[in-house]
DRENNUKE-204015 format. One record per residue: x, y, z of N, C-alpha, C, O in turn; residue in three letters; residue number from 1. Coordinates in steps of 0.1 Angstrom, whole numbers, plus 2048, in hexadecimal, padded with zeros to 3 digits. Layout:
BEGIN
n_east/n_north/n_up/ca_east/ca_north/ca_up/c_east/c_north/c_up/o_east/o_north/o_up/aa/i
X/Y/Z/X/Y/Z/X/Y/Z/X/Y/Z/ALA/NUM
...
% end
This chain:
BEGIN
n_east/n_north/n_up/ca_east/ca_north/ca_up/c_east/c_north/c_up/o_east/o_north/o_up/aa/i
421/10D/828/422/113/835/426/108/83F/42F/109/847/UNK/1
41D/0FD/83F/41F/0F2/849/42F/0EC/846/434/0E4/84E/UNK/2
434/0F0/83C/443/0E6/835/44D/0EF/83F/456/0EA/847/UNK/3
44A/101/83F/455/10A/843/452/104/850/459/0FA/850/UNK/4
44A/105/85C/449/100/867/450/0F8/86C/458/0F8/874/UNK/5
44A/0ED/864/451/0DE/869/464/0DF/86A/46C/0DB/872/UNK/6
463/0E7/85B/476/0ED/858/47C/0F3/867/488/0F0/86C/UNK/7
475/0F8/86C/478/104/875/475/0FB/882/47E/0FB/88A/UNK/8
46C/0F4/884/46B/0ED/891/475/0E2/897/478/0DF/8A2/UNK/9
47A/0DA/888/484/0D1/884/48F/0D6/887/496/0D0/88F/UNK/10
493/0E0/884/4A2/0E8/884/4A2/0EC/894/4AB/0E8/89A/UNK/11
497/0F4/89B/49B/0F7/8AA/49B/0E9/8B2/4A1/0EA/8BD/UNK/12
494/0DB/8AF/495/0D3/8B3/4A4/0CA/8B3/4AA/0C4/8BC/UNK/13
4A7/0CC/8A3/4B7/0C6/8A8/4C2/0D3/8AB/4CD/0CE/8AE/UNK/14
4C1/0DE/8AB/4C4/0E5/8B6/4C6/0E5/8C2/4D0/0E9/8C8/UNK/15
4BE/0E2/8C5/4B9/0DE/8D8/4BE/0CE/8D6/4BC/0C6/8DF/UNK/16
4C2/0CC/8CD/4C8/0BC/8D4/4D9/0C0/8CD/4E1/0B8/8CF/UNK/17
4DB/0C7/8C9/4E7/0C5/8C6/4EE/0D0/8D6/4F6/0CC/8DF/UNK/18
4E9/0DB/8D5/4ED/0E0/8E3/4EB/0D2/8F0/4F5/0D1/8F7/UNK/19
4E4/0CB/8F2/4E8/0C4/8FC/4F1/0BC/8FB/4F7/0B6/904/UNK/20
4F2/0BB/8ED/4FF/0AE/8F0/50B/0B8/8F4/512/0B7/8FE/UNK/21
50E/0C0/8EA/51A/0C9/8EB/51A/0CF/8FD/521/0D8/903/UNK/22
514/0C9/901/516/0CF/915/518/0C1/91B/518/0BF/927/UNK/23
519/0B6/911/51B/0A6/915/52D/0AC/91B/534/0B3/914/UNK/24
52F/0A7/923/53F/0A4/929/53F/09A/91E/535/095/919/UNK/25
551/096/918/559/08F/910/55C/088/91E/55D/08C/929/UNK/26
55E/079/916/564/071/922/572/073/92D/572/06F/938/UNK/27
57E/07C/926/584/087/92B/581/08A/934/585/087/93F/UNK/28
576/093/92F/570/09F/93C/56C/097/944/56E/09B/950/UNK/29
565/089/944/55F/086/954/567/07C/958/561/074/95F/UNK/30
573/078/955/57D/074/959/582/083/966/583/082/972/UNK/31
585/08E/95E/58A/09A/963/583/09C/96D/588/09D/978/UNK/32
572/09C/969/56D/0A2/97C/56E/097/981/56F/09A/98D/UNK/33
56F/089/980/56E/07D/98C/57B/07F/994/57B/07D/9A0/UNK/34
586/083/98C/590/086/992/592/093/99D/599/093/9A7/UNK/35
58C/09C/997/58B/0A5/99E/582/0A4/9AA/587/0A6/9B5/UNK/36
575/0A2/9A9/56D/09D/9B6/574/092/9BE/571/093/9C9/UNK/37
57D/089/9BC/583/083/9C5/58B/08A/9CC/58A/089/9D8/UNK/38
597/095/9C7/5A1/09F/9CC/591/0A9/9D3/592/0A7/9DF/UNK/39
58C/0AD/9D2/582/0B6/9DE/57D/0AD/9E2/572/0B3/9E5/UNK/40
57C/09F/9E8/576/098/9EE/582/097/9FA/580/099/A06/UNK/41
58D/094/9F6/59C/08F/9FE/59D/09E/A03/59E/09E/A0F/UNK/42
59C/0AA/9FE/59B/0B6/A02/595/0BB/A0F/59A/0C1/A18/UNK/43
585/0B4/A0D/57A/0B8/A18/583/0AD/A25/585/0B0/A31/UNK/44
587/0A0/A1E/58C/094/A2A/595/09F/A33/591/0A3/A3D/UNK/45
5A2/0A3/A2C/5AD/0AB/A2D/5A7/0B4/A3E/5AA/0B2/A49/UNK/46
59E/0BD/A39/59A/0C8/A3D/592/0C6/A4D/593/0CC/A57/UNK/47
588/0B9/A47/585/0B2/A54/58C/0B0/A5C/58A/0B5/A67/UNK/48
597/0A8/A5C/59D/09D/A62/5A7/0A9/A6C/5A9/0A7/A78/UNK/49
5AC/0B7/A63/5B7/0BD/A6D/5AB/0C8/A76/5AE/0D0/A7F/UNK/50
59C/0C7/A72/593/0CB/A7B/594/0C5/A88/598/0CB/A92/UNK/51
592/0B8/A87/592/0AF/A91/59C/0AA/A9B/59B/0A5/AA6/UNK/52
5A9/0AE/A93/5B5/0B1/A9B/5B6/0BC/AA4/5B9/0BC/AB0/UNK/53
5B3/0C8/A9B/5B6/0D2/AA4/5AD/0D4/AAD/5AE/0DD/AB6/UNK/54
5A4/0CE/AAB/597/0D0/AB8/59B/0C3/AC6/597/0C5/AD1/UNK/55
5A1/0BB/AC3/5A4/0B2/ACA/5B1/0B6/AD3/5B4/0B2/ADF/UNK/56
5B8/0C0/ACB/5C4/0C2/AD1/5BD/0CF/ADD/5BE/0D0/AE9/UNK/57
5B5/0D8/AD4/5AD/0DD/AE1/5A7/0DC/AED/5A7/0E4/AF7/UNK/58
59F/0CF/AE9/59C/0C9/AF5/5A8/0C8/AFE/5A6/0CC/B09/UNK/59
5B5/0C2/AF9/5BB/0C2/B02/5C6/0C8/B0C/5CE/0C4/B14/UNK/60
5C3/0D7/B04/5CA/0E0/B0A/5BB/0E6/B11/5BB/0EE/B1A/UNK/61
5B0/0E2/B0C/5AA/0EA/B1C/5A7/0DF/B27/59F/0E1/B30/UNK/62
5AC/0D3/B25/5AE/0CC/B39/5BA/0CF/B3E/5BD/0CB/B4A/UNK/63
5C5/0D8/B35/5D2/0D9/B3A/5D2/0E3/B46/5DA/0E4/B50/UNK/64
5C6/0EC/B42/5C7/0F5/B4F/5B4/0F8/B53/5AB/0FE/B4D/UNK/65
5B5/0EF/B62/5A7/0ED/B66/5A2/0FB/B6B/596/0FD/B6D/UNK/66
5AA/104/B6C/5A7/10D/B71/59E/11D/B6B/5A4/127/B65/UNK/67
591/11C/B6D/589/126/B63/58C/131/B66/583/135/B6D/UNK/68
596/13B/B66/59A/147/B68/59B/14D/B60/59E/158/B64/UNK/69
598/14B/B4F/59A/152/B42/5A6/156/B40/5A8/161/B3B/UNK/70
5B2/14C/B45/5BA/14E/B45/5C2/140/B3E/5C4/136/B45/UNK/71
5C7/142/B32/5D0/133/B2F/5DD/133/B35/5E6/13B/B36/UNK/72
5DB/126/B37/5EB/123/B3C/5F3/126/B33/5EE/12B/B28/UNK/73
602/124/B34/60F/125/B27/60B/118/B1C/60C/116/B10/UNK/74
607/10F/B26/608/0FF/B1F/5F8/101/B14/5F7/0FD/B08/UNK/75
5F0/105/B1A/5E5/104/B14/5E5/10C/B0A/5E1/109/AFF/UNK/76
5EA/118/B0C/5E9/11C/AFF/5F1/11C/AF5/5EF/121/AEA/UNK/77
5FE/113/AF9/607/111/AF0/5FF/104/AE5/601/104/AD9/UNK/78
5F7/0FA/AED/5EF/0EF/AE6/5E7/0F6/ADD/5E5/0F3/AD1/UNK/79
5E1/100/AE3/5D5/105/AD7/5DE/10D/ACC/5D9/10E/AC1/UNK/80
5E8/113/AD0/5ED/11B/AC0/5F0/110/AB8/5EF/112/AAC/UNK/81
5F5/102/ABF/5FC/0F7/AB4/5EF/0F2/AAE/5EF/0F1/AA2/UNK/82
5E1/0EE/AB8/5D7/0ED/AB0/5CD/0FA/AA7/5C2/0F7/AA3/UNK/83
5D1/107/AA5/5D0/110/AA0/5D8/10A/A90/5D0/109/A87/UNK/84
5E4/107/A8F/5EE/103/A8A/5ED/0F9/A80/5F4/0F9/A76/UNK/85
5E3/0EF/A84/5E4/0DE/A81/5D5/0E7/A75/5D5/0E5/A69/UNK/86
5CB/0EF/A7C/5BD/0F1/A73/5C2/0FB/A67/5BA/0FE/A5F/UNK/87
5CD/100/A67/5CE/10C/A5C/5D9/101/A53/5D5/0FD/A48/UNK/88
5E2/0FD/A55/5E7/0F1/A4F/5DD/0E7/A44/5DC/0E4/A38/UNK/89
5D8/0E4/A51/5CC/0DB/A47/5C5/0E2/A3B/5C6/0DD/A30/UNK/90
5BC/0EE/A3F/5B9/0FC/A35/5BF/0FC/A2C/5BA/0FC/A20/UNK/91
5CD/0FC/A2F/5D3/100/A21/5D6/0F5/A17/5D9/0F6/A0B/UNK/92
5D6/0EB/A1C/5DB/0DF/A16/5CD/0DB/A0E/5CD/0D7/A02/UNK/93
5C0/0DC/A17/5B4/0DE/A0D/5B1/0E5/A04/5A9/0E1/9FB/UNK/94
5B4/0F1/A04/5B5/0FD/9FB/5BD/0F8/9F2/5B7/0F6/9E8/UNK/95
5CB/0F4/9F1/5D3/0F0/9E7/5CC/0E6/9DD/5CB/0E5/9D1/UNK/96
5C5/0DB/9E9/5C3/0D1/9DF/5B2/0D4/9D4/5AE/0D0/9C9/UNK/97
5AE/0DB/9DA/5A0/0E2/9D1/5A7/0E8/9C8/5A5/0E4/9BD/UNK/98
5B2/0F2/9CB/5B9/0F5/9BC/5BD/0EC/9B3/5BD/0EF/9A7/UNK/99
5C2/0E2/9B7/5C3/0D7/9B0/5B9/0D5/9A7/5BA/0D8/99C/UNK/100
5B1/0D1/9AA/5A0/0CA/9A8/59B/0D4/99F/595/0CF/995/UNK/101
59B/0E4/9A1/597/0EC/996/5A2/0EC/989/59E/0EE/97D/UNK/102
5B0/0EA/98D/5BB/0EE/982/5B8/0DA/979/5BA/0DB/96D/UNK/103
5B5/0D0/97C/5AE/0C4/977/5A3/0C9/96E/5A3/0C9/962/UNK/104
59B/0CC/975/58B/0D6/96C/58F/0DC/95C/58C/0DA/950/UNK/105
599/0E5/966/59A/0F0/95C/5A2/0E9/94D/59D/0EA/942/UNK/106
5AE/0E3/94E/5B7/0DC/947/5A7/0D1/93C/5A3/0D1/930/UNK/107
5A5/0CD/944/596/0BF/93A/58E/0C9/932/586/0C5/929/UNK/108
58E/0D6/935/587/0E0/92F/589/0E6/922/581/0E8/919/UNK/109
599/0E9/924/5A3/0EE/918/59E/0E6/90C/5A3/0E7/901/UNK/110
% end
């Protein structure tokens, strides 16, 4: 009785270690996500950076017209659609590069 046990306790124990290895990344694969975490890292940079433009460019289309009337000037709001412009640009160009970074994933996976 004690022999079947031990049989049975032995076998779920290398079990339970053979499933963890088989969820180990191959050197491949973490070659693959380092690469990819750097492409969503340049992504997030990407995404920041045309935040910070277009918010800048806003600022500077609201000193173009001092006047609080809830009314934009031509100039002012011509600056905010270009910084409208500069943040969806950026967007997409971060979106592209996350696709990147998942299509990297996916390929190390195959």
């Amino acid at each position: 009785m004690q022999s079947r046990v031990f049989r049975i306790a032995t076998a779920a124990a290398a079990l339970t270690a053979f499933s963890g290895l088989a969820a180990c990344n191959s050197p491949t694969e973490e070659k693959a996500e380092d690469r990819a975490d750097a492409i969503e890292d340049q992504a997030d940079t990407m995404r920041d950076s045309a935040d910070a433009q277009a918010d800048q460019m806003e600022d500077t289309a609201d000193t173009m017209d001092p006047t609080l009337d809830g009314v934009d000037s031509t100039t002012e709001q011509s600056m905010e659609n270009q910084a409208e412009a500069v943040r969806e640009q950026g967007e997409s160009k971060a979106d592209a590069m996350e696709d990147k970074a998942d299509t990297v994933r996916d390929a190390a996976d195959q």
